[in-house]
Backbone as a ProteinNet text record, in pm:
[ID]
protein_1_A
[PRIMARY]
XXXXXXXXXXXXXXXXXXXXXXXXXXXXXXXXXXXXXXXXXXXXXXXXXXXXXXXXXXXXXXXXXXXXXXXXXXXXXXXXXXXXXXXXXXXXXXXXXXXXXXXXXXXXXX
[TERTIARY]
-16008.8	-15939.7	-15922.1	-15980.2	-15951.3	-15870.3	-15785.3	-15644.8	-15658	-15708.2	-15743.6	-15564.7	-15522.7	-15397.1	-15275.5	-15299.7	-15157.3	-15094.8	-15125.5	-15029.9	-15034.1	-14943.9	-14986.7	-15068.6	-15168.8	-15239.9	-15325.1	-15333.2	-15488.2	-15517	-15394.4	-15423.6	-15466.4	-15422.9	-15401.1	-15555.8	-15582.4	-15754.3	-15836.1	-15793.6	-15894	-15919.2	-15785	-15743.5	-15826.8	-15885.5	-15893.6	-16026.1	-16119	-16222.5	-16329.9	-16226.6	-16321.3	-16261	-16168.6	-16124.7	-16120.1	-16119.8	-16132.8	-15978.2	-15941	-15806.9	-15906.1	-15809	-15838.4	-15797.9	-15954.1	-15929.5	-15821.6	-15777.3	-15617.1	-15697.1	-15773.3	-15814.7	-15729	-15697.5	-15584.5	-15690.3	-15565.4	-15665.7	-15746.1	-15871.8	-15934	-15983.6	-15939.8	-15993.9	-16179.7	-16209.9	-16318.7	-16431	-16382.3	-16462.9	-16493.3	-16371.5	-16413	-16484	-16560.2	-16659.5	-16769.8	-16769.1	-16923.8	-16927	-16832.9	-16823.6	-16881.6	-16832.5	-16882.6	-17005.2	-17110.6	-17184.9	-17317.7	-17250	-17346.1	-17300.8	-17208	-17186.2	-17271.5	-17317.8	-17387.5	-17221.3	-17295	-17206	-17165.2	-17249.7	-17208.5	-17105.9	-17022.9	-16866.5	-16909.4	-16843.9	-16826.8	-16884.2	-16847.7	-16874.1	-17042.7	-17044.8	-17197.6	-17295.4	-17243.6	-17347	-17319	-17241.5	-17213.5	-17316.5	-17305.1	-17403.9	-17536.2	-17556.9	-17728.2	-17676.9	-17633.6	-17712.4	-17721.6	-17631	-17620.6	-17680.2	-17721.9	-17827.4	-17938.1	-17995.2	-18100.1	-18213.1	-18182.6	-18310.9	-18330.3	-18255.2	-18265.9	-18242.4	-18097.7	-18069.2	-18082.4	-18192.6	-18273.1	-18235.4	-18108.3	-18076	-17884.5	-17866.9	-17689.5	-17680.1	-17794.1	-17766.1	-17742.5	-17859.4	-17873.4	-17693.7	-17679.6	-17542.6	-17462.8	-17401.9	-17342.5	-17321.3	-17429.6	-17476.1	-17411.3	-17474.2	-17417.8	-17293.9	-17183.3	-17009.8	-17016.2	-17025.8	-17030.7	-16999.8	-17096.4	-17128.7	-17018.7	-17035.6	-16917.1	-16751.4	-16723.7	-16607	-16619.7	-16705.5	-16662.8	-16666.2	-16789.3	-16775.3	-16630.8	-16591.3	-16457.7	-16309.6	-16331.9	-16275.6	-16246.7	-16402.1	-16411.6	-16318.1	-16377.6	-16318.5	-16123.8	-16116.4	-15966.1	-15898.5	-15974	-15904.9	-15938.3	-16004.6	-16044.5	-15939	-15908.9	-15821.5	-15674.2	-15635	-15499.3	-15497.1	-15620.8	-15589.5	-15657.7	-15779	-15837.5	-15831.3	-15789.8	-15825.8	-15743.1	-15635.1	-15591.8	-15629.4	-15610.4	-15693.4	-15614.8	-15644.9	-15597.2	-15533.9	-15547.5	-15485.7	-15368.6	-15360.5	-15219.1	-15130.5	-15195	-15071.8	-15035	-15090.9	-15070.4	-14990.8	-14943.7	-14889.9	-14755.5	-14730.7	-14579.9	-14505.7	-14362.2	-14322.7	-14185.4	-14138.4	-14068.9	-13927.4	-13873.7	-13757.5	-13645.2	-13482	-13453.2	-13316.9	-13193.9	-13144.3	-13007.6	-12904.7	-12783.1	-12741	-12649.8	-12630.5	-12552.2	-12508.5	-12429.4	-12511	-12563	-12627.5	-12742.1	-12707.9	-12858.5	-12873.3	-12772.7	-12744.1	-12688.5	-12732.2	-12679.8	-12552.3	-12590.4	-12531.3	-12453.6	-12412.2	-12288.7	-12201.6	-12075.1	-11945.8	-11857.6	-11781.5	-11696.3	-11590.9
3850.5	3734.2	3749.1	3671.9	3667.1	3537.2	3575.2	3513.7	3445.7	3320.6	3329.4	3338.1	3195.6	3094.9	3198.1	3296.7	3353.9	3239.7	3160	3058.5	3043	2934.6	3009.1	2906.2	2787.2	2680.8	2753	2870.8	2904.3	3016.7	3065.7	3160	3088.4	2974.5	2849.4	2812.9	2759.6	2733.9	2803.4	2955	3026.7	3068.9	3102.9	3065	2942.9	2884.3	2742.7	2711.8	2775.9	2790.5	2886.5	3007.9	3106.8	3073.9	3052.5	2981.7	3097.6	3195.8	3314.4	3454.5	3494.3	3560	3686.4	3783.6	3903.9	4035.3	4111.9	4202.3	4303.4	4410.6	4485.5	4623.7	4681.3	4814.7	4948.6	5023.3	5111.1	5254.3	5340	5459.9	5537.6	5589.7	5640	5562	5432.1	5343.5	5320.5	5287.9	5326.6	5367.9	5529.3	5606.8	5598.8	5519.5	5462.5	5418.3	5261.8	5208.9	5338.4	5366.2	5459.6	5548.9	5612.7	5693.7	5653.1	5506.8	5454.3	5442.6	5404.9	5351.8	5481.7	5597.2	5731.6	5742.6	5684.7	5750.5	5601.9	5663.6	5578.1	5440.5	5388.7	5250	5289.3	5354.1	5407.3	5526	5487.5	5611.4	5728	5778.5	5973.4	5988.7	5925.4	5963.5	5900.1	5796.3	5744.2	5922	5927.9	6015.5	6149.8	6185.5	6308.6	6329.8	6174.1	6190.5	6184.5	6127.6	6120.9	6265.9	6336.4	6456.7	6602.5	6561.3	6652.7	6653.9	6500.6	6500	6550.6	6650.6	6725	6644.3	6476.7	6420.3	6312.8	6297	6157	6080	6094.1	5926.7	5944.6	5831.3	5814.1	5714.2	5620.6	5517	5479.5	5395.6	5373.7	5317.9	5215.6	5123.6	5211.9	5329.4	5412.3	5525.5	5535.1	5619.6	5528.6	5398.5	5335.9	5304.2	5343.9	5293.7	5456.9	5530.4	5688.6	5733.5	5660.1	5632	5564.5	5436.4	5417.3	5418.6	5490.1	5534.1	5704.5	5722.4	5847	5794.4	5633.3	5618.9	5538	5541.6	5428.9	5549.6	5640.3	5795.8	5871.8	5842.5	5908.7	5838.9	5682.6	5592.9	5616.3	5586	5649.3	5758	5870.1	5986.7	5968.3	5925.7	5949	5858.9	5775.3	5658.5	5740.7	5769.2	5880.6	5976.8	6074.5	6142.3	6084	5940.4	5884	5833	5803.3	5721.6	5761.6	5848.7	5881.4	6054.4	6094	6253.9	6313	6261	6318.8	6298.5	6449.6	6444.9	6439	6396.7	6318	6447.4	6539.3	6685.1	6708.4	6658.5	6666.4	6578.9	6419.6	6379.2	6335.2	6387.1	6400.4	6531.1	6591.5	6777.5	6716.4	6780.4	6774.9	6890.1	6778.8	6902	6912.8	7058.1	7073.8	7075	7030.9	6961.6	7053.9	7076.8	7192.7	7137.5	7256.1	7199.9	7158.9	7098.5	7109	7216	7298.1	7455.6	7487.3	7572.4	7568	7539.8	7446.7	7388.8	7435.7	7467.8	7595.5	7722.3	7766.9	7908.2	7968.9	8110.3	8152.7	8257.3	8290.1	8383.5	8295.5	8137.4	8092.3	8103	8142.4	8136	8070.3	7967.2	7865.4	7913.6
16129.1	16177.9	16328.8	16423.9	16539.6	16585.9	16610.3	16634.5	16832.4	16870.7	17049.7	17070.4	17015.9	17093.1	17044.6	16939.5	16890.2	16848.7	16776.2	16747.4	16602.5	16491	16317.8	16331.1	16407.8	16371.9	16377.1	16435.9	16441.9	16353.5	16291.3	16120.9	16024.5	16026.4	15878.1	15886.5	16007.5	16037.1	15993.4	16052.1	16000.1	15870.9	15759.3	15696.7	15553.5	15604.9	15529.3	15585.7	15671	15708.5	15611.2	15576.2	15499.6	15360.5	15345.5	15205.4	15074.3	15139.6	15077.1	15090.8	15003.2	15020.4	15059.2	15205.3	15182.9	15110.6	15073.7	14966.6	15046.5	15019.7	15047	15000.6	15058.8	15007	15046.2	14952.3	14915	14947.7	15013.2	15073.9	14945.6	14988.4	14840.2	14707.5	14773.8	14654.4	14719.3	14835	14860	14804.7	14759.2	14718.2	14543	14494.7	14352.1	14313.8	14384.9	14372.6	14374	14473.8	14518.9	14409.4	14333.6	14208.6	14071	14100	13952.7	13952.8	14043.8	14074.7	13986.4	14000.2	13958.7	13787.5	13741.1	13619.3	13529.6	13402	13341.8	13295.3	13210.4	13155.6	13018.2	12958.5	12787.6	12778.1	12643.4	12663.9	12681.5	12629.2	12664.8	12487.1	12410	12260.2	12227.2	12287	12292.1	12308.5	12461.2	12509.8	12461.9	12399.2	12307.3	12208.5	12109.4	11976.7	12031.9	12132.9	12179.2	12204.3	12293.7	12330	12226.9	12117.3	12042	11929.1	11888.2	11781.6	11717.9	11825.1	11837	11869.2	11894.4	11967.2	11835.5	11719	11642.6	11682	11764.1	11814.8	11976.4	11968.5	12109.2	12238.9	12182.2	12253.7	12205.1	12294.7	12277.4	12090	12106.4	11990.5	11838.2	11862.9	11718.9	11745.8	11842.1	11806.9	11825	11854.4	11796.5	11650.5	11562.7	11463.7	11350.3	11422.1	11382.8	11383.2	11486.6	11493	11365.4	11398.3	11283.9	11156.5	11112.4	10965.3	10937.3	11065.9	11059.6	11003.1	11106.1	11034.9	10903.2	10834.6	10714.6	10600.2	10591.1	10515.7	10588.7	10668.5	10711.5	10580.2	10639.3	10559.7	10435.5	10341.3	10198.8	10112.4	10232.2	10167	10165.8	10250.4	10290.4	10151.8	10154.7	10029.2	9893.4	9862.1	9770.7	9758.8	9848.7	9828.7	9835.8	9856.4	9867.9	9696.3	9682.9	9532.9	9406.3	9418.1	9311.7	9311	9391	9421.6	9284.6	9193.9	9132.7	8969.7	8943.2	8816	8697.2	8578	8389.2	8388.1	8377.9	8312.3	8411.8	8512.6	8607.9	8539.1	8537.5	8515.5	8399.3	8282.2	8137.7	8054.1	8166.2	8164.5	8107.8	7991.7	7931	8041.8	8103	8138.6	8011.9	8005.1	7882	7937.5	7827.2	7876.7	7848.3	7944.2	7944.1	7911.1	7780.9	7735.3	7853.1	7827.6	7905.5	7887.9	7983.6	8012.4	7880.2	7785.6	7653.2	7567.6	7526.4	7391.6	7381.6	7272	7193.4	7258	7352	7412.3	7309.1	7246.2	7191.4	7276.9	7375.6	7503.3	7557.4	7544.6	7602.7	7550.8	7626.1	7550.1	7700.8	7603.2	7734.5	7786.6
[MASK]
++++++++++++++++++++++++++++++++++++++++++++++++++++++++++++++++++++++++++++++++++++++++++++++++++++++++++++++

């Protein structure tokens, strides 16, 4: 903004000429842009399963696809063990029933 008259007619002008608000750059913010610019676009878990796959999954789309399938077999099991994990012989177990303290003791005396 070059300001000749110092006067506010000639901020507002200029102002309403570029019609544009200025950006407010914060120290070190700078160097953010230029940072991002090197790191790929896909997460941290994307590029995990590609690199650890041993070379099956070749692209974002197939380990997206490999998350996935990790959480729905994750899913499964968990519901499995909330609702079916327990087995007929558990919950068919007589438990035996114990008398009130005295009755049928031969060793109580009141």
């Amino acid at each position: 903004l070059a300001i000749a008259g110092g006067g506010d007619s000639d901020i507002i002008n200029t102002m309403e000429q570029n019609n544009e608000p200025s950006r407010v750059i914060f120290e070190g913010e700078e160097f953010q842009d230029f940072a991002r610019s090197f790191q790929s676009e896909s997460p941290k878990m994307i590029q995990w399963v590609i690199k650890y796959s041993g070379g099956l999954v070749k692209n974002e789309k197939q380990a997206q696809y490999v998350l996935l399938g990790f959480v729905v077999v994750a899913i499964i099991i968990s519901l499995f063990f909330i609702f079916g994990g327990s087995s007929s012989s558990y919950k068919n177990k007589a438990v035996p029933v114990m008398p009130a303290a005295g009755q049928g003791d031969p060793n109580f005396k009141p």
